[in-house]
C-alpha positions as CSV (number, residue, x, y, z in Angstrom):
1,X,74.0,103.1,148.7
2,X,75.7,104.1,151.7
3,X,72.9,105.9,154.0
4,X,74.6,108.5,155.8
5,X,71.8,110.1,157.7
6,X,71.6,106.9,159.5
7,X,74.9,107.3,161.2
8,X,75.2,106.6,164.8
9,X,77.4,106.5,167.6
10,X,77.4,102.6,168.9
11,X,80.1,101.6,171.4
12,X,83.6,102.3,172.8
13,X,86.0,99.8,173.3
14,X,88.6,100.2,175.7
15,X,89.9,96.7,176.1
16,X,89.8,94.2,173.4
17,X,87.2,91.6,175.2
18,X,84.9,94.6,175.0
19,X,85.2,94.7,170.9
20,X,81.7,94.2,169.1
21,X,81.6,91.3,167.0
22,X,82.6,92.3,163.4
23,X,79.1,91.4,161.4
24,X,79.5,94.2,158.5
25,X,82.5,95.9,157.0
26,X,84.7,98.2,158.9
27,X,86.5,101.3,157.7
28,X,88.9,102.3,160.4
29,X,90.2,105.9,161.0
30,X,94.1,105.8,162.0
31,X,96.2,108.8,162.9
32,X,98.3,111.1,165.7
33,X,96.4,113.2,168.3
34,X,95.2,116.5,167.4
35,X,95.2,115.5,163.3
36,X,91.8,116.3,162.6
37,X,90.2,112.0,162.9
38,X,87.0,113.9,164.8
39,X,86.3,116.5,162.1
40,X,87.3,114.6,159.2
41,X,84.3,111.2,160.2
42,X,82.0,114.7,161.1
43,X,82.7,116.1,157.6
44,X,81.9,112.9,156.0
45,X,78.6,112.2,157.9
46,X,78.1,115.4,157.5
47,X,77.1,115.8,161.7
48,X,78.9,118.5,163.4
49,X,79.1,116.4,166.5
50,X,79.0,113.3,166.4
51,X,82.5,112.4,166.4
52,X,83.4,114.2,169.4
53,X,86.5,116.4,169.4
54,X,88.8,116.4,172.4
55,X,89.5,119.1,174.2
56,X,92.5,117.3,175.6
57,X,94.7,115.8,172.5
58,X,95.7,112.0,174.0
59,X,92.3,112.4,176.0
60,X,90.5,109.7,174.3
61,X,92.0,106.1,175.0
62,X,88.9,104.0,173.5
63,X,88.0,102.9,169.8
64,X,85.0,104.4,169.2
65,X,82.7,102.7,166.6
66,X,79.9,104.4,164.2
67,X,77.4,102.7,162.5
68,X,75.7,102.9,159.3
69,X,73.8,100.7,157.6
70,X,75.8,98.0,155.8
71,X,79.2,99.6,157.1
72,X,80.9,100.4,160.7
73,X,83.1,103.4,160.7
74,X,86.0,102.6,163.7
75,X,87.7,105.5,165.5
76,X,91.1,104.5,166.7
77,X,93.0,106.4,169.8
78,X,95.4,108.9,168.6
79,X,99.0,108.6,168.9
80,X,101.9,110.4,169.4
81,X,101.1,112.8,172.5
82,X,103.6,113.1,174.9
83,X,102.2,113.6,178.2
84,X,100.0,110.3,178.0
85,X,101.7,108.2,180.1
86,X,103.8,105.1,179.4
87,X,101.7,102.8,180.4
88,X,98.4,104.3,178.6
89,X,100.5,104.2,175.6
90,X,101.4,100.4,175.9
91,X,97.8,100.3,176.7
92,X,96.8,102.1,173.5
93,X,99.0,100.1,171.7
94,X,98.2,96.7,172.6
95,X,94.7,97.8,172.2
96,X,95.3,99.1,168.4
97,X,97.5,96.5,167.5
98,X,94.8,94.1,168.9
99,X,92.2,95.6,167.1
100,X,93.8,95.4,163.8
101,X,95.5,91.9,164.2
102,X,92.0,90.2,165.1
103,X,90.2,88.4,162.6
104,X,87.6,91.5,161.8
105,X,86.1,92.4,158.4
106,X,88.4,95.5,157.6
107,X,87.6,96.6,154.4
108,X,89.9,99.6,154.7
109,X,92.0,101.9,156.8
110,X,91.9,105.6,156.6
111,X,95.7,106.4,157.9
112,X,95.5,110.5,158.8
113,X,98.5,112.5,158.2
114,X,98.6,116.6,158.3
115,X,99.5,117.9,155.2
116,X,101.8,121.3,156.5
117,X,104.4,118.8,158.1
118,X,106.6,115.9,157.5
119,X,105.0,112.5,158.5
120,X,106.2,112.2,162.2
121,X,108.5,108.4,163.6
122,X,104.9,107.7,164.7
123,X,103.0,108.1,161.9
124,X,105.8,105.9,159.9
125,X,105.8,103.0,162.5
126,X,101.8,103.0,162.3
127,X,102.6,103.0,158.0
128,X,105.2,100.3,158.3
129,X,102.7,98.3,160.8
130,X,100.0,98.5,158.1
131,X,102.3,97.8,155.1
132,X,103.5,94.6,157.2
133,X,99.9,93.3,158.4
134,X,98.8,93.5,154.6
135,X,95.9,95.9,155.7
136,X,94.5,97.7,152.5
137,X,94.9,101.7,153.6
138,X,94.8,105.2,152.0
139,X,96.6,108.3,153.2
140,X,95.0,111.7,153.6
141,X,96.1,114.5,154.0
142,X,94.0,116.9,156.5
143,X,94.6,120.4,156.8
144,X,94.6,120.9,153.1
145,X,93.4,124.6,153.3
146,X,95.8,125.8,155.6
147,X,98.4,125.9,153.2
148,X,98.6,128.5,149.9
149,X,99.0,127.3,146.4
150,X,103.0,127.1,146.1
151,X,103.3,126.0,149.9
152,X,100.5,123.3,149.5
153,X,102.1,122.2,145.9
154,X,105.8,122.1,147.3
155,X,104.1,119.5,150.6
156,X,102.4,117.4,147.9
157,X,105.7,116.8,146.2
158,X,107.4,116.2,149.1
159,X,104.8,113.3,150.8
160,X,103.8,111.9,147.2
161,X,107.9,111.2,147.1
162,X,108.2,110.5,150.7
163,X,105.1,107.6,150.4
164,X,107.3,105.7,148.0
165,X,108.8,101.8,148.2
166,X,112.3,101.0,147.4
167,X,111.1,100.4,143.6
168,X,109.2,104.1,143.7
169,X,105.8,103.0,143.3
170,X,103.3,104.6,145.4
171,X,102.7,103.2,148.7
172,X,99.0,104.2,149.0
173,X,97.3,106.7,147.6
174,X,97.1,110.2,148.7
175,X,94.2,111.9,149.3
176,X,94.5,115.9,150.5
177,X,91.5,116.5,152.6
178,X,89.8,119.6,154.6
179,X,87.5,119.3,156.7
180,X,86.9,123.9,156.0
181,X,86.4,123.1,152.2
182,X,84.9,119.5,152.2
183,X,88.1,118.9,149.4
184,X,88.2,114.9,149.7
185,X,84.8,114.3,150.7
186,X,84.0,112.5,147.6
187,X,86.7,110.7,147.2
188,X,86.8,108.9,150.6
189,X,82.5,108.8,149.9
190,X,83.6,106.9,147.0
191,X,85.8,104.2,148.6
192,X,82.9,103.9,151.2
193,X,80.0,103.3,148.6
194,X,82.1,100.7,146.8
195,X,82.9,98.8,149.9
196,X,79.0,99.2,150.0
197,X,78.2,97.5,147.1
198,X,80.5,94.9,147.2
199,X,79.5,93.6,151.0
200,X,76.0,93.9,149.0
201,X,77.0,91.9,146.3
202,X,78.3,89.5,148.2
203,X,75.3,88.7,150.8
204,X,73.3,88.4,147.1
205,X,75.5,85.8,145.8
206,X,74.8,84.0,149.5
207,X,71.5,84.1,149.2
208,X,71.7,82.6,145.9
209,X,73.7,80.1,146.7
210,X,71.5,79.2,149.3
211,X,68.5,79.2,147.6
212,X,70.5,76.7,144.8
């Protein structure tokens, strides 16, 4: 069982020699700037702070990593703000793409969309990226409660058709979230606890095997 009161703050990476070596699995948080990544890991932990929130969107260039027991929740940078500069964003970049190319134990990646717009170019390159690298991902939606019933219905349409292949299957699947209402909580809590139990279940077969 995932132990959630244990969750700590533990390092932030801002070049890839300075990435922690990747001993447990990792779920990785992926989205643009000012999407909600901070409140949504707060929400989950259920720690107002811990997860700090920028003032500044594009503020934070580091990958932040939080541990729990048994799993490592990674904060990446967010994308997409305009007045970073060129070269912090090709620094961003290389870091990311590093990050995710490396030989780590990523269990899954948590790509963060807002649910009142259209998926922007950058949240479809970082899809297409994810999709290409074979990296196991879900889609939420933040921002779920700022939409009413008809509106919020009409968006899920849209993204649910939007998040399609050429053959119309589902991409990923799409989870609305909110980080006023807790909606998606349990889902992503669910994901987390059977990532759990299978990094368990695997350091038990080890230790048979061993002792065979």
């Amino acid at each position: 069982m995932v132990k959630y009161e244990t969750a700590e703050f533990e390092f932030a990476a801002g070049r890839l020699d300075q990435l922690p070596p990747s001993d447990v699995p990792e779920v990785v948080f992926s989205g643009k700037s000012n999407v909600g990544k901070s409140s949504l890991i707060n929400k989950l932990l259920n720690r107002k702070g811990l997860a700090r929130v920028s003032a500044t969107p594009g503020k934070t260039g580091t990958i932040n990593f939080y541990n729990l027991t048994g799993i490592r929740l990674v904060d990446l940078p967010g994308y997409g703000y305009a007045k970073v500069s060129q070269s912090e964003k090709r620094r961003w970049a290389t870091l990311v793409e590093g990050y995710l190319q490396s030989d780590r134990n990523i269990s899954m990646i948590v790509q963060i969309i807002d649910m009142r717009h259209a998926p922007t170019q950058d949240d479809i390159h970082m899809i297409q990226f994810l999709l290409d690298q074979e990296l196991p991902f879900v889609i939420v939606a933040t921002k779920s409660d700022k939409l009413k019933v008809t509106a919020r219905r009409k968006q899920l349409e849209f993204l649910e058709d939007f998040l399609r292949d050429s053959e119309g299957e589902p991409i990923a699947e799409l989870i609305p979230f909110s980080a006023q209402t807790g909606e998606g909580v349990d889902v992503l809590k669910g994901y987390l606890e059977e990532i759990d139990q299978a990094y368990v279940a695997l350091g038990e077969e080890a230790t048979k095997s061993e002792e065979g």
